[in-house]
Every structure is written in structure tokens, then in C-alpha cells.
N, C-alpha and C positions, 0 to 999 in steps of 0.2 A: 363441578366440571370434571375431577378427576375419575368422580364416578360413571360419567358419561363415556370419558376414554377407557376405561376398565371394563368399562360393561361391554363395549364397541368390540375389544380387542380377543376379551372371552367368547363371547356368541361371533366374531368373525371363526374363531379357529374350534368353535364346538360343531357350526354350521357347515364348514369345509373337510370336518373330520366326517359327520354323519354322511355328507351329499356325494363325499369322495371327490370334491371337484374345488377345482380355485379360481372362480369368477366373481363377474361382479353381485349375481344372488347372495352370493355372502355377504356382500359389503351391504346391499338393498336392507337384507332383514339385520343385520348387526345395527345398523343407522336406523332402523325403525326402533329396537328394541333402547339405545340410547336415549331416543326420542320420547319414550315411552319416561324413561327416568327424567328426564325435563320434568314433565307435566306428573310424574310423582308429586318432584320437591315441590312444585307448585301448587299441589293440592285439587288438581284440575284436569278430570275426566279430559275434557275439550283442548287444553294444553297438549295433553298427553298425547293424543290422537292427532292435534294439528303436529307435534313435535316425531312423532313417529312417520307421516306420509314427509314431512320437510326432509330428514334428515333420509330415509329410507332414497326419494329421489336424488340430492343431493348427492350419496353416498353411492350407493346406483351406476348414476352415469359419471361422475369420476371415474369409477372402476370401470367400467364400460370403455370409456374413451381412452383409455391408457392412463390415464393419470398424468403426472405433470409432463414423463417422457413419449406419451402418445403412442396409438399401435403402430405405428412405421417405425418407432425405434429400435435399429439395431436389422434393419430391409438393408438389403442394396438398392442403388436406382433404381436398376430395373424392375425390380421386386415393390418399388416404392410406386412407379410407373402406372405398373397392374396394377395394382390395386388402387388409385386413383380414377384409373380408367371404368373400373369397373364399377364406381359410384357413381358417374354421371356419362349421359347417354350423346353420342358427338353426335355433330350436323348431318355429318351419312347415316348414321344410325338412325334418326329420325326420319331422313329422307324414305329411306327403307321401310319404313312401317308404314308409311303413308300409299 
């Protein structure tokens, strides 16, 4: 397990050095590459691969979603407002397209 965090934490910060960017891509292929050392120690092509798409998605949309403090952490209302607004479409708004 310690290898999995070690492996995780090098290929997040080798991936973000080469891509020049700090998203969740990094975390995506750092958790696939973890995944990948699962199904080392196991001895098993098939581990390996299920353990690379698990952790790669897992790892992924964490990063994606903000994590445990979410992307409105640290918005104002208003700012938090917007951007609610802007994922899902109000009753006039659909009136309108119709």
C-alpha cells in the first residue's frame, strides 16, 4: 500500500511537471499508474488493468469535483449563485426553447 501512495504521489507531480497544469488529468493517470502496482503485487495482467481504470476514475473525479472542499470553496454567494445557475436550466428557460 505504501507503494501505491508513493507511486500515486511521484507520477502526480512528474505528470503536472511535464503537462504544466494542475488538474484532475494528473490525479486520472497517477491512480491509473497506482492501480497498475495493485495488480503487479498480484501477479495479474487483469488485476492490473481492473486496478488502473478503478483508481484512474476514482482518482479522476475526486480531483474533478474539488475534493473534499468542492469547486464553490472559497466563491462568494453570488459567485456560488452563478454557477449553480448555470448547471441546470430554470422553468423560463425551457419555456423559451419550446
Amino acid at each position: 500500500m505504501a507503494a501505491m501512495g508513493g507511486i500515486f504521489a511521484g507520477v502526480d507531480a512528474a505528470v503536472s511537471q511535464i503537462r504544466g497544469k494542475d488538474d484532475y488529468v494528473n490525479s486520472a493517470v497517477a491512480g491509473c499508474a497506482a492501480g497498475l502496482i495493485a495488480g503487479a503485487r498480484k501477479r495479474s495482467i487483469p488485476a492490473g488493468l481492473g486496478g488502473c481504470a478503478f483508481f484512474a476514475t476514482a482518482m479522476g473525479t475526486y480531483d474533478y469535483s474539488g475534493g473534499f472542499e468542492g469547486k464553490m470553496h472559497g466563491m462568494t454567494r453570488t459567485q456560488r449563485d452563478e454557477y449553480r445557475s448555470g448547471m441546470f436550466a430554470s422553468v423560463d428557460d425551457l419555456k423559451k426553447q419550446q
